[in-house]
N, C-alpha and C positions, 0 to 999 in steps of 0.2 A: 416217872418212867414212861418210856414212848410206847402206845400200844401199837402189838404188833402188826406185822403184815396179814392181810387177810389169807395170801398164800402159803403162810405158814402155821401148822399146826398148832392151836396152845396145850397145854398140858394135857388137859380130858380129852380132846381130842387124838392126842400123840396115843396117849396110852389105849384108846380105843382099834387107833391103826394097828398097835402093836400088837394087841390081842388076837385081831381078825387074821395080820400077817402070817403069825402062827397056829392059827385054827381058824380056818374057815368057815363059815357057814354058822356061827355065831348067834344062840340069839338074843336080840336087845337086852334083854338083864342081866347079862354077861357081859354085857359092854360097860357096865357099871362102873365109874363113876359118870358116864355119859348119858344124861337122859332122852325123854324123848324130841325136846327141841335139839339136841346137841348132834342128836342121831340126822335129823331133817335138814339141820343146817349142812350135814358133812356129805347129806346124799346131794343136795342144792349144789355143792360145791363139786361134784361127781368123785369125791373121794373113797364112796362107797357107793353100792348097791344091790337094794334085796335080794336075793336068790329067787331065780323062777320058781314060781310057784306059792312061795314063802312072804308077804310081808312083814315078818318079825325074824329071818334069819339075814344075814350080811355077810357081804365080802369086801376085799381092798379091790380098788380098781387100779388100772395103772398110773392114773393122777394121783391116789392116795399115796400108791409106792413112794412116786416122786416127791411129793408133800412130806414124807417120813423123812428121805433122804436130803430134802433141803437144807442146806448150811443155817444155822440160826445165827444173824447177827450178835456180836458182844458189845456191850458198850464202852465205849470209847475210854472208861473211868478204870476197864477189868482189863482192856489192850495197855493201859499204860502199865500195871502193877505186873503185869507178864513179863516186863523189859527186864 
């Protein structure tokens, strides 16, 4: 299988957006299954960021929204079985 696009979320990730979407301010061990590289990569990527004042609480930013809402490619094996 192709790995994915860097702009799109993988799984711990998704679910980490999903969390924070619905509750803000979040903190890291709540984000669980996402650790703390998973947490740095996603701030790297500006899909999150700490809350003032906070480095262990998090929010979505408006790139993570986007990133949530991106189309996920199917492959081309699961477009045929659709038809």
């Amino acid at each position: 299988m192709p790995t994915r696009a860097s702009h799109l979320p993988h799984y711990v990730e998704r679910t980490a957006l999903q969390k924070l979407r619905d509750t803000p301010g979040l903190l890291a061990p709540h984000l669980m299954p996402a650790g703390p590289k998973t947490l740095s990569k996603m701030v790297e990527k500006t899909w999150i960021a700490p809350l003032a004042g906070s480095p262990v609480r998090y929010r979505i930013t408006p790139e993570g929204e986007a990133a949530l809402k991106a189309e996920i490619p199917t492959p081309r094996s699961a477009q045929a079985r659709a038809r």
